[in-house]
mmCIF file of the C-alpha atoms, coordinates in Angstrom:
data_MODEL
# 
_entry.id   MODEL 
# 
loop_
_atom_site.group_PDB 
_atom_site.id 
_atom_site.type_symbol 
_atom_site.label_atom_id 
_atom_site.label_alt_id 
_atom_site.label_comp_id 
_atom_site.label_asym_id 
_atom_site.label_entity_id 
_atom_site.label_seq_id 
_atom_site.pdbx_PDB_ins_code 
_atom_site.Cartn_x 
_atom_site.Cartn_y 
_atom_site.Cartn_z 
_atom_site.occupancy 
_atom_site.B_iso_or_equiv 
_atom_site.pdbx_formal_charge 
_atom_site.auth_seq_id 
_atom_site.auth_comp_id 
_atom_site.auth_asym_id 
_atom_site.auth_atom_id 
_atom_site.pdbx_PDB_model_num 
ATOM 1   C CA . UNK A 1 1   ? -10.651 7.292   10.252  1.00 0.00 ? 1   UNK A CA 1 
ATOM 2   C CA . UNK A 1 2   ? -8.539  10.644  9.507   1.00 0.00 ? 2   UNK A CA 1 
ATOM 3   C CA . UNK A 1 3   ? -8.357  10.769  5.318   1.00 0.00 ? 3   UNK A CA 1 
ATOM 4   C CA . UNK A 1 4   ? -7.727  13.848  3.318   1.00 0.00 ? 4   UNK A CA 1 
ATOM 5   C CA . UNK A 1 5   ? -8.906  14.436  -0.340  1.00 0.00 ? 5   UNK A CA 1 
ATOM 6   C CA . UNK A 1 6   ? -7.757  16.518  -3.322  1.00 0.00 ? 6   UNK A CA 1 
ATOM 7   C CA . UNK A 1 7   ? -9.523  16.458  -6.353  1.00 0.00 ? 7   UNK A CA 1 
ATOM 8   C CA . UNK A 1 8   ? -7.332  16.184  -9.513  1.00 0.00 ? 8   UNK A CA 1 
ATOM 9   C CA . UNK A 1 9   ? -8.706  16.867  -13.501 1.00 0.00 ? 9   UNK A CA 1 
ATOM 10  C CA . UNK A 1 10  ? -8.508  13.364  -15.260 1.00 0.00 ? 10  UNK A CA 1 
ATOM 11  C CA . UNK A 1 11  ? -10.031 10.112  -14.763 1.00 0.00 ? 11  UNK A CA 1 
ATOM 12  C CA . UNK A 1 12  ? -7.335  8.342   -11.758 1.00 0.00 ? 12  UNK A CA 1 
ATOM 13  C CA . UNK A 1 13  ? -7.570  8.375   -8.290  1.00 0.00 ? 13  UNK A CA 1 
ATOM 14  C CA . UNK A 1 14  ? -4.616  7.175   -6.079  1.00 0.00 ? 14  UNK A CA 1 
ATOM 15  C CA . UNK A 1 15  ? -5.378  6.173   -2.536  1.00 0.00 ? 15  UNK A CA 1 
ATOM 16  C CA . UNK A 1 16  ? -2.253  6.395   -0.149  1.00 0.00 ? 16  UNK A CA 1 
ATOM 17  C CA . UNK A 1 17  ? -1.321  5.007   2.999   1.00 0.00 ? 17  UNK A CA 1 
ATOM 18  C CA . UNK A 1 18  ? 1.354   6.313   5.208   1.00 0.00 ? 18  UNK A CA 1 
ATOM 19  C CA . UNK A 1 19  ? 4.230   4.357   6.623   1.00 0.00 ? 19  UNK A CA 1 
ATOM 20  C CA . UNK A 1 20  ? 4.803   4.339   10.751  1.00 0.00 ? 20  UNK A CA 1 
ATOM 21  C CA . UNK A 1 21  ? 4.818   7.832   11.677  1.00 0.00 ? 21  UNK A CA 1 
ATOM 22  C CA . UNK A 1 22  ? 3.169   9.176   9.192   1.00 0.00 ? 22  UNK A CA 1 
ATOM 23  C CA . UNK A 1 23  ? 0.110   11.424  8.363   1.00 0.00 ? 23  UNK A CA 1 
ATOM 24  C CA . UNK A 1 24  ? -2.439  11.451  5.727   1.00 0.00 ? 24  UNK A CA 1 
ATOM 25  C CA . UNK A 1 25  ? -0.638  13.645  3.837   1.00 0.00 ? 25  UNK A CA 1 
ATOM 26  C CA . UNK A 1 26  ? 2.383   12.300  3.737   1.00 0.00 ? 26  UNK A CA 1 
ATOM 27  C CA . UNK A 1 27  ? 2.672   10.209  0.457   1.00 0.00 ? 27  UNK A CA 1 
ATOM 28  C CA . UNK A 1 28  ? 0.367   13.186  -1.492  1.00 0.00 ? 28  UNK A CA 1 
ATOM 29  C CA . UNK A 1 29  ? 4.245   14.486  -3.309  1.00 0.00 ? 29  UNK A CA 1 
ATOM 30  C CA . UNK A 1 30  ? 4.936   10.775  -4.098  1.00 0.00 ? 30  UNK A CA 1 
ATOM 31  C CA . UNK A 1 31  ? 1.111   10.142  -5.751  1.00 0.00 ? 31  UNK A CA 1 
ATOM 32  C CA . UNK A 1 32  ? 1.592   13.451  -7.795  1.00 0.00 ? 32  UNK A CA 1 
ATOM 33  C CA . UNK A 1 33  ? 4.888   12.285  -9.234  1.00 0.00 ? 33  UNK A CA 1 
ATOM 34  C CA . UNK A 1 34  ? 3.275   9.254   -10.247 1.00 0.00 ? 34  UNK A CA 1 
ATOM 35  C CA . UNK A 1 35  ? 0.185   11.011  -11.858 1.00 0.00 ? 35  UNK A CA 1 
ATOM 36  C CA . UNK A 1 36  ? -0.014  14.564  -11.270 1.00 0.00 ? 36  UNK A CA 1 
ATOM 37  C CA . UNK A 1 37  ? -3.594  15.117  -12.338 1.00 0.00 ? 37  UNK A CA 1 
ATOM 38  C CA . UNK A 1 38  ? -4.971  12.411  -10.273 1.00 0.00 ? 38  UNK A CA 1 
ATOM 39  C CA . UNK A 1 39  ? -7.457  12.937  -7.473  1.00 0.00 ? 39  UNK A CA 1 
ATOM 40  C CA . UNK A 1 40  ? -5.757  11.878  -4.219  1.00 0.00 ? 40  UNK A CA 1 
ATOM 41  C CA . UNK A 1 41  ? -7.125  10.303  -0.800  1.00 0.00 ? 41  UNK A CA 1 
ATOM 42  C CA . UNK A 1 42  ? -4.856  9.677   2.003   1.00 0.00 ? 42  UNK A CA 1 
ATOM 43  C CA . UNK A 1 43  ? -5.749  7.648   4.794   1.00 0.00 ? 43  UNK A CA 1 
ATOM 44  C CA . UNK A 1 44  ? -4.115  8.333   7.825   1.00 0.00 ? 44  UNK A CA 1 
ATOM 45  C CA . UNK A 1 45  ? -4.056  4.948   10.402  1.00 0.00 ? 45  UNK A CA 1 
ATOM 46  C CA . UNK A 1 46  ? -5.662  5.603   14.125  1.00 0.00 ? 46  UNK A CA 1 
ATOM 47  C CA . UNK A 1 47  ? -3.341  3.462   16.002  1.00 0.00 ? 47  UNK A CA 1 
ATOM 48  C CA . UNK A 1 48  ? -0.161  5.595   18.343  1.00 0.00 ? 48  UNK A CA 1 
ATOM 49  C CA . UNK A 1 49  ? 2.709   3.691   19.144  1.00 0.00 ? 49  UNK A CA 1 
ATOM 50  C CA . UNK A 1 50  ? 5.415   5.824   20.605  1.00 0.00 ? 50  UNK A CA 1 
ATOM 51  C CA . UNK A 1 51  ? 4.216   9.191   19.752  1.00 0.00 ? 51  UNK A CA 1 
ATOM 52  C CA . UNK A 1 52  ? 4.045   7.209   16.148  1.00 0.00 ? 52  UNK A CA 1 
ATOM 53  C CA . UNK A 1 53  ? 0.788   7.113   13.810  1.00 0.00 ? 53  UNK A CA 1 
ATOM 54  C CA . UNK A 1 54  ? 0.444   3.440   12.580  1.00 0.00 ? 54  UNK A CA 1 
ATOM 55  C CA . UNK A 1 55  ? -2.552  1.382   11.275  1.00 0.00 ? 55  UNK A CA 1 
ATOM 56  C CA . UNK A 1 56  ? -2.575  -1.332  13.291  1.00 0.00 ? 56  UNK A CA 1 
ATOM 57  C CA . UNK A 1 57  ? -0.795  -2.469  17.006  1.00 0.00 ? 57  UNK A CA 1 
ATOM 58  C CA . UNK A 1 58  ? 2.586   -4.323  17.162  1.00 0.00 ? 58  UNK A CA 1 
ATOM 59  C CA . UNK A 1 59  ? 3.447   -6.233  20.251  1.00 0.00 ? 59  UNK A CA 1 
ATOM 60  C CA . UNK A 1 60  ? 6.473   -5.767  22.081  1.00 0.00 ? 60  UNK A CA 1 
ATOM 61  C CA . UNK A 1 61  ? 8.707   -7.874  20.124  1.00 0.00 ? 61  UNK A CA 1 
ATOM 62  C CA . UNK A 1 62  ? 7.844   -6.215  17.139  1.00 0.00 ? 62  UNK A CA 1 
ATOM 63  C CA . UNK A 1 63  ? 5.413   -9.010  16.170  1.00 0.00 ? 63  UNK A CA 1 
ATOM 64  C CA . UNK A 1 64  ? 1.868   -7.778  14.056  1.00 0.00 ? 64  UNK A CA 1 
ATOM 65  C CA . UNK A 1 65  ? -1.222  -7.692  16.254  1.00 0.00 ? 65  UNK A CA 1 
ATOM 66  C CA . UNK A 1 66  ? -3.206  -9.649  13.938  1.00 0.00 ? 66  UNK A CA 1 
ATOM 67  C CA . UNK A 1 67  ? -6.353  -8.947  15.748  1.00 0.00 ? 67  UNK A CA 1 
ATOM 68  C CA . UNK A 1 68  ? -5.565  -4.963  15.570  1.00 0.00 ? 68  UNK A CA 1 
ATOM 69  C CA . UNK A 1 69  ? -4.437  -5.809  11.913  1.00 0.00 ? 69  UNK A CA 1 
ATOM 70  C CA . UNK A 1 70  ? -7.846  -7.578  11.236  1.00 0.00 ? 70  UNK A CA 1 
ATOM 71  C CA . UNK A 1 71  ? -9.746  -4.370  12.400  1.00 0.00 ? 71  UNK A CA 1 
ATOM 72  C CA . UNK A 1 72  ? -7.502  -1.726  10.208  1.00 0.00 ? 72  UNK A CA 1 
ATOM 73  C CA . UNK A 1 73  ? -7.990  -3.826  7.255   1.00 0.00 ? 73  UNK A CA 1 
ATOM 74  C CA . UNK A 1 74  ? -12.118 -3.843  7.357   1.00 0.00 ? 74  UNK A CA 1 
ATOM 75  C CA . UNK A 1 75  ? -11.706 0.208   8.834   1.00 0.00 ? 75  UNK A CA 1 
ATOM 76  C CA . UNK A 1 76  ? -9.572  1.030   5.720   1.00 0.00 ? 76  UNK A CA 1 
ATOM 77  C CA . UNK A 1 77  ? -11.500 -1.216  3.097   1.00 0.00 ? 77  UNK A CA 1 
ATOM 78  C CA . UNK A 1 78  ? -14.940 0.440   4.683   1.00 0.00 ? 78  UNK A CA 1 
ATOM 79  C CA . UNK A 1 79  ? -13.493 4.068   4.434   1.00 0.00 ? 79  UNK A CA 1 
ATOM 80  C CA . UNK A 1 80  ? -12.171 4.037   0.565   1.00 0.00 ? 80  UNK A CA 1 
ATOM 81  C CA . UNK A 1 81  ? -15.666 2.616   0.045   1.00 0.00 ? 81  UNK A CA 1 
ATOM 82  C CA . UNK A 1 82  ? -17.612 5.528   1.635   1.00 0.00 ? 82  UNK A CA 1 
ATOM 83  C CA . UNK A 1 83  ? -14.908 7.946   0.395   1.00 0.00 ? 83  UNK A CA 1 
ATOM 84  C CA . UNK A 1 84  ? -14.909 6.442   -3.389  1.00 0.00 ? 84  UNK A CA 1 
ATOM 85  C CA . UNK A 1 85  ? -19.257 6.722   -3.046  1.00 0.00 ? 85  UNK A CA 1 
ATOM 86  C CA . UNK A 1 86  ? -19.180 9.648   -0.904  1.00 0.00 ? 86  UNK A CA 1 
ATOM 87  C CA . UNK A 1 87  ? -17.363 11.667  -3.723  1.00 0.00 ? 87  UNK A CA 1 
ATOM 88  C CA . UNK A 1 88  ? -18.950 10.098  -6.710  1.00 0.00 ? 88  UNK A CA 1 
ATOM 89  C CA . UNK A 1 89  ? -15.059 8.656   -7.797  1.00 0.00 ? 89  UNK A CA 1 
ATOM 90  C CA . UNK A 1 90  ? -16.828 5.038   -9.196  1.00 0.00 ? 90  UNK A CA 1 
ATOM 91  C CA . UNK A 1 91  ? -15.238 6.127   -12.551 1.00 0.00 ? 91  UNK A CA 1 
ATOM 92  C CA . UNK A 1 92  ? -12.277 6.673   -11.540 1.00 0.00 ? 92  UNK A CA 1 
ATOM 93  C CA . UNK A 1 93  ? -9.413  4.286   -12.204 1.00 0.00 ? 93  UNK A CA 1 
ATOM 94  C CA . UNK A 1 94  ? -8.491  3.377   -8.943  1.00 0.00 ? 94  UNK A CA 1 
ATOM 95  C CA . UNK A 1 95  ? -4.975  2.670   -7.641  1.00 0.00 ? 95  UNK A CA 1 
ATOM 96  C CA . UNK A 1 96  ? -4.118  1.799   -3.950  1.00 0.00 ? 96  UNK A CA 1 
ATOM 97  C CA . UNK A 1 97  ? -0.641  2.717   -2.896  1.00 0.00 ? 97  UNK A CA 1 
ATOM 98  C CA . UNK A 1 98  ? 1.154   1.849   0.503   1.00 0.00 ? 98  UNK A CA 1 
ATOM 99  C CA . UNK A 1 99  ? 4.978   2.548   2.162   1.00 0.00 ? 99  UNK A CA 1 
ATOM 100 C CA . UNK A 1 100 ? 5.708   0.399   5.333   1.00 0.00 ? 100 UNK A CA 1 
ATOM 101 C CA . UNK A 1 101 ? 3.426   -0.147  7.440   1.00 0.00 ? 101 UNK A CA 1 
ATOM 102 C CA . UNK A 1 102 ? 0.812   1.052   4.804   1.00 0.00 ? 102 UNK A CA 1 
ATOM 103 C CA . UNK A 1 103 ? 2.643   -1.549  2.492   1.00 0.00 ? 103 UNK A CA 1 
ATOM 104 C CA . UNK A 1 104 ? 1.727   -3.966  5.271   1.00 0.00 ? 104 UNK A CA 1 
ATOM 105 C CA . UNK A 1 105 ? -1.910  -3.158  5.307   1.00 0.00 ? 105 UNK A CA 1 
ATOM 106 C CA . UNK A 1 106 ? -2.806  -3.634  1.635   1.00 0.00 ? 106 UNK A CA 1 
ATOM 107 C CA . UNK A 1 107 ? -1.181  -7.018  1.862   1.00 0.00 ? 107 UNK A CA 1 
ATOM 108 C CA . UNK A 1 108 ? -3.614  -7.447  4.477   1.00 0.00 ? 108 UNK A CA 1 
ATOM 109 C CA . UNK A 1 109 ? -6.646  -6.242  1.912   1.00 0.00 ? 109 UNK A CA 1 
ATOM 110 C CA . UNK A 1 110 ? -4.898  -8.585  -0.590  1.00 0.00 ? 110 UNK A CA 1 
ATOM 111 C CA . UNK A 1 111 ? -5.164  -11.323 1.448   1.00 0.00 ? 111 UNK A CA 1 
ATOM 112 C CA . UNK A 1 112 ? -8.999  -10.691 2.709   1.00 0.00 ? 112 UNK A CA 1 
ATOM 113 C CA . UNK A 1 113 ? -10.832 -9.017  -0.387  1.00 0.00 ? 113 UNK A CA 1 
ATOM 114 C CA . UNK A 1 114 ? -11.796 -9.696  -3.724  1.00 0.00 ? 114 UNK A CA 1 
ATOM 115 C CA . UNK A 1 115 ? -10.148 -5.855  -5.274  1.00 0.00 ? 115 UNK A CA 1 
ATOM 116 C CA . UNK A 1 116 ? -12.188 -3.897  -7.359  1.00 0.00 ? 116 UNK A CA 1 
ATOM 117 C CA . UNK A 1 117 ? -8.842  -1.613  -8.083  1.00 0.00 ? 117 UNK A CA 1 
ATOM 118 C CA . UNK A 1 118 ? -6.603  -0.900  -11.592 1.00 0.00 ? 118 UNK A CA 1 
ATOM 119 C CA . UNK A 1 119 ? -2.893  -1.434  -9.923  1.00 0.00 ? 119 UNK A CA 1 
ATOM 120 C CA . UNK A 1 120 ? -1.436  -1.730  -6.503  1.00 0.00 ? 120 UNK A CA 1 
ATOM 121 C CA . UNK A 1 121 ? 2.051   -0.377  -5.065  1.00 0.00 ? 121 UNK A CA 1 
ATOM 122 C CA . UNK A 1 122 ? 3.634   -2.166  -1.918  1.00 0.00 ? 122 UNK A CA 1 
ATOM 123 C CA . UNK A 1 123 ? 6.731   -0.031  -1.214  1.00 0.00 ? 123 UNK A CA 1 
ATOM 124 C CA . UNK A 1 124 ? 9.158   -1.918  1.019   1.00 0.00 ? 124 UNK A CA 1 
ATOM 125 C CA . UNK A 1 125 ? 6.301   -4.369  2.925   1.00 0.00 ? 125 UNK A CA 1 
ATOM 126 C CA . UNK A 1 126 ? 7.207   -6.921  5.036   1.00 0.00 ? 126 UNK A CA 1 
ATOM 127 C CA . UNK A 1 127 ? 5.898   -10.655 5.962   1.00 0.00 ? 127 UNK A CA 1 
ATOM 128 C CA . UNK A 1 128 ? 2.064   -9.783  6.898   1.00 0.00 ? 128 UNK A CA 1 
ATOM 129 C CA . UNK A 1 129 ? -0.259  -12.949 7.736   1.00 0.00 ? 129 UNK A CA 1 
ATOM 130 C CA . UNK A 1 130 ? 2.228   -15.358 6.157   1.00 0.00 ? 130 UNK A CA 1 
ATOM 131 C CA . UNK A 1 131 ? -0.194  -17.973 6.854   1.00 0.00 ? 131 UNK A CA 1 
ATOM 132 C CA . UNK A 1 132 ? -2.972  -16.992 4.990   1.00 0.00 ? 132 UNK A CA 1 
ATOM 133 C CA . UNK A 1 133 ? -2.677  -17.070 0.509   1.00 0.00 ? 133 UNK A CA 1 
ATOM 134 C CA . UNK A 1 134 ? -3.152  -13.839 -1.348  1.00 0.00 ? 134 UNK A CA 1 
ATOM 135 C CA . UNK A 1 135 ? -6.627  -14.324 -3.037  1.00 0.00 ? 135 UNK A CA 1 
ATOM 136 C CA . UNK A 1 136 ? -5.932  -14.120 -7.102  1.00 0.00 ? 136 UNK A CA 1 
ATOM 137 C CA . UNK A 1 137 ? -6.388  -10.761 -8.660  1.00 0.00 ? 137 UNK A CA 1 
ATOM 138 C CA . UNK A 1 138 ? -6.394  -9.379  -12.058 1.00 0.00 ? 138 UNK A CA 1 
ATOM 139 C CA . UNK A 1 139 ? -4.737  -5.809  -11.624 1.00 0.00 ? 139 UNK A CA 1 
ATOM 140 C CA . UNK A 1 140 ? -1.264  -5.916  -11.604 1.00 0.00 ? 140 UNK A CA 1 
ATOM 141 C CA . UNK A 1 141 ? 1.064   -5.383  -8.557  1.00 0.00 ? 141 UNK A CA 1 
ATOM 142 C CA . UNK A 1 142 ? 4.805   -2.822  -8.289  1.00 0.00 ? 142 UNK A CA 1 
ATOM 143 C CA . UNK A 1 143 ? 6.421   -4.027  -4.705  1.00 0.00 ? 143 UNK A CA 1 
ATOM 144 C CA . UNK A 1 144 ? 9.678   -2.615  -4.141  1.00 0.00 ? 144 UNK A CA 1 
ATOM 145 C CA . UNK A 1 145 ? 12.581  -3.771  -1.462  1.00 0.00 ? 145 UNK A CA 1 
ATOM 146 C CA . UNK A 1 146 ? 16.072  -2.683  -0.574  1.00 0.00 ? 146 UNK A CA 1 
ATOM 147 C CA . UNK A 1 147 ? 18.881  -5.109  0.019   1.00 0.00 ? 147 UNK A CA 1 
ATOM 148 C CA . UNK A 1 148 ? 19.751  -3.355  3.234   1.00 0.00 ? 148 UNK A CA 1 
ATOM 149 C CA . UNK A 1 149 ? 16.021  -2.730  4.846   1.00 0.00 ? 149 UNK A CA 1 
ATOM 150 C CA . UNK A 1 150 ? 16.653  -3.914  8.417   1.00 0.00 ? 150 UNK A CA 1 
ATOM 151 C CA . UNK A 1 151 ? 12.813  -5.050  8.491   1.00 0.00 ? 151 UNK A CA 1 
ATOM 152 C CA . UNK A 1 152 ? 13.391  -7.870  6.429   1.00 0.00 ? 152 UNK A CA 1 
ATOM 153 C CA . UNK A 1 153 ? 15.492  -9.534  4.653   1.00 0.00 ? 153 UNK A CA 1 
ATOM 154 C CA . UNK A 1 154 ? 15.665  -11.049 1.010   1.00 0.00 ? 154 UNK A CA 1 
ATOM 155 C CA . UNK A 1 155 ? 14.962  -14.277 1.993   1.00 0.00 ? 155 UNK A CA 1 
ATOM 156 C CA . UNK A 1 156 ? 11.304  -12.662 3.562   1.00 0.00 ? 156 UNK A CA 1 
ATOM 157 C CA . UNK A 1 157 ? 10.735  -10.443 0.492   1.00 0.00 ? 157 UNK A CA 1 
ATOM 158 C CA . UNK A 1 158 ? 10.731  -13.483 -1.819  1.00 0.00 ? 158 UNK A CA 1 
ATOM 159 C CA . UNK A 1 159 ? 9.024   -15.456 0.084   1.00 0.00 ? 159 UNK A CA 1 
ATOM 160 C CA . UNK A 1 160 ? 5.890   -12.822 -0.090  1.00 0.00 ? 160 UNK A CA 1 
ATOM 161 C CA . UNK A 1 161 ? 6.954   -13.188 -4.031  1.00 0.00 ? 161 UNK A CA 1 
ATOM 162 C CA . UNK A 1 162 ? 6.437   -16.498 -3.685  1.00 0.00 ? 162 UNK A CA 1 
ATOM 163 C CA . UNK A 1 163 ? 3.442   -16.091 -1.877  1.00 0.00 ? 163 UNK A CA 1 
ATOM 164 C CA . UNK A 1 164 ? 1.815   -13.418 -4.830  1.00 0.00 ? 164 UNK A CA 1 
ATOM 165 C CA . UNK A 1 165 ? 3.075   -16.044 -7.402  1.00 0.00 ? 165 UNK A CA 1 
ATOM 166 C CA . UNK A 1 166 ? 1.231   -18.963 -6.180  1.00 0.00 ? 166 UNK A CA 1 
ATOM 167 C CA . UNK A 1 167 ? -2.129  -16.679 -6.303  1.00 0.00 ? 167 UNK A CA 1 
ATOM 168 C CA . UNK A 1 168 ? -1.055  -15.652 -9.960  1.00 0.00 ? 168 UNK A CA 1 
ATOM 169 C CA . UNK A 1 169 ? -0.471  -12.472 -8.945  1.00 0.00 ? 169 UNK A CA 1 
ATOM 170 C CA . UNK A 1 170 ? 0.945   -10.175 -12.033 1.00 0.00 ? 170 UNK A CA 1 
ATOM 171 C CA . UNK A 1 171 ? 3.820   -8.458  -10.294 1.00 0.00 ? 171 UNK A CA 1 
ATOM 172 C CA . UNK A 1 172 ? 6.061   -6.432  -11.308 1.00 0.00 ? 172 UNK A CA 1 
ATOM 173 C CA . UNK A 1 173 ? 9.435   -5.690  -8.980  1.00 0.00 ? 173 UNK A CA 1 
ATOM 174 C CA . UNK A 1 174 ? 12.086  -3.030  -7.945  1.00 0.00 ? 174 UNK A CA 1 
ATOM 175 C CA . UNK A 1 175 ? 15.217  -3.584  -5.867  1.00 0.00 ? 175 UNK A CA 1 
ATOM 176 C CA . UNK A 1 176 ? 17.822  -1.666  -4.915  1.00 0.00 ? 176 UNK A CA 1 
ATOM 177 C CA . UNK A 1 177 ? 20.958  -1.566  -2.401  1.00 0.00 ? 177 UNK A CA 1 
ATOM 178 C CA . UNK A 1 178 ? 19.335  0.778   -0.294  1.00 0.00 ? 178 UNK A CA 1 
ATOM 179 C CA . UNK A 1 179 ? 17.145  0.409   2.957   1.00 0.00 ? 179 UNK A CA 1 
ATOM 180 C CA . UNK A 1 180 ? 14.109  1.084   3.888   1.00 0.00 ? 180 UNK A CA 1 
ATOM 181 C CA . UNK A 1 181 ? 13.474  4.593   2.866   1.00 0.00 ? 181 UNK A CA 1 
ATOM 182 C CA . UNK A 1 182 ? 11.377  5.383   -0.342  1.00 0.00 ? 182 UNK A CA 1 
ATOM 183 C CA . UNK A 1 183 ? 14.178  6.587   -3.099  1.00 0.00 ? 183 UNK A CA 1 
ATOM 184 C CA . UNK A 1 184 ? 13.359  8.873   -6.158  1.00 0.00 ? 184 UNK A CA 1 
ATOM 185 C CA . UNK A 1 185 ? 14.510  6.036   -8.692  1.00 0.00 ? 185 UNK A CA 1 
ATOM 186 C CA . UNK A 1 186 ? 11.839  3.565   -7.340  1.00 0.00 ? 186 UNK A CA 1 
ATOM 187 C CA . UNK A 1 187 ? 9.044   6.199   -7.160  1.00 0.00 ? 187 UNK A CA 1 
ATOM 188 C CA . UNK A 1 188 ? 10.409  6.496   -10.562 1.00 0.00 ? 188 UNK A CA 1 
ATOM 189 C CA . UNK A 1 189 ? 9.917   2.931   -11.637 1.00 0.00 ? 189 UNK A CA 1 
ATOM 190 C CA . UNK A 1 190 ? 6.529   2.826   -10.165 1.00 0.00 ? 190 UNK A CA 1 
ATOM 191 C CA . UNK A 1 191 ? 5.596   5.618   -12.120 1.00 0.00 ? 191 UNK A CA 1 
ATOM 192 C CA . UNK A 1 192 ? 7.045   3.749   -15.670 1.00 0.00 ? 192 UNK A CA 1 
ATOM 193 C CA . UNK A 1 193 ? 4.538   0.604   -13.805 1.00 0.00 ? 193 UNK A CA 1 
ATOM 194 C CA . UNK A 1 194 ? 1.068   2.879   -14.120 1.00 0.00 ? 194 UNK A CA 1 
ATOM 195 C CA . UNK A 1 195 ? 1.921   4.625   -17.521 1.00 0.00 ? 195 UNK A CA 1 
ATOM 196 C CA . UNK A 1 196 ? 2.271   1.089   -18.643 1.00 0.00 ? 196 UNK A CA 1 
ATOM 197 C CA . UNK A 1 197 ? -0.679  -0.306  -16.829 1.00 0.00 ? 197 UNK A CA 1 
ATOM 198 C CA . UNK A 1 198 ? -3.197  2.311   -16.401 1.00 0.00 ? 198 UNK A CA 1 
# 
């Protein structure tokens, strides 16, 4: 799997994952407004759907490939693993932060691992494997949603709450009236969420 990493000068390293369309790179500016001295690894998915980079296959209606999804989730856990021993980051306080489809993922790692991490960000995910529970964590989850994100609806987004909630899930949340695009106020918010966490 593609991942870039940048070495920061204090103790934190924030993994990122792109949303649909995305690159490595891409949420880098949004990790360094959260912590700017953090050490950064972006993962960058291997899947192409329409000229688009994603981590995992969708069928035609839009549905999740949960076979494809399956395989992303074990490729993505595997490579932070190798990354996090490859670069001697064990001591580093570890937070994993997805947008989208990268959102998506992570619920997917929530749902299949026990998570050695410090905090987790979902910005704007959507219903992933609503069948299977979140397995209880201790490190405390930021999810975000906007009242007008045409990939789900309110309804959805609380129902993933809901979902979290049952597994006594600590998590804190941001809406807004917006969509689906990441906004400076919630990157904002989710910044306030480390400080106080981390």
């Amino acid at each position: 799997m593609i991942h870039v990493f940048e070495r920061g000068t204090n103790d934190t390293l924030i993994v990122s994952l792109h949303g649909t369309g995305g690159h490595a790179t891409q949420l880098f500016d949004v990790s360094r407004m959260l912590d700017p001295n953090a050490s950064l690894l972006g993962l960058q998915g291997d899947v192409t759907e329409n000229g688009m980079t994603r981590f995992f296959e969708r069928y035609s209606d839009g549905t999740f490939d949960t076979k494809s999804l399956a395989k992303a989730t074990q490729v993505v856990y595997d490579t932070i693993q190798d990354c996090i021993n490859k670069e001697n980051l064990k001591d580093k306080s570890l937070i994993l932060l997805g947008y989208s489809n990268g959102a998506n993922l992570l619920q997917s790692m929530l749902k299949t691992y026990a998570l050695d991490v410090d905090a987790l960000i979902l910005f704007h995910p959507s219903t992933t494997l609503k069948e299977l529970p979140f397995i209880p964590q201790k490190f405390p989850v930021f999810a975000s949603f906007g009242h007008n994100d045409f990939y789900i609806d309110e309804h959805g987004f609380n129902a993933i709450l809901d979902q979290m909630n049952a597994a006594s899930l600590k998590v804190s949340v941001f809406t807004s009236e917006t969509g689906h695009q990441l906004t400076q106020n919630e990157v904002e918010k989710a910044r306030d969420f480390i400080q106080e966490h981390i």
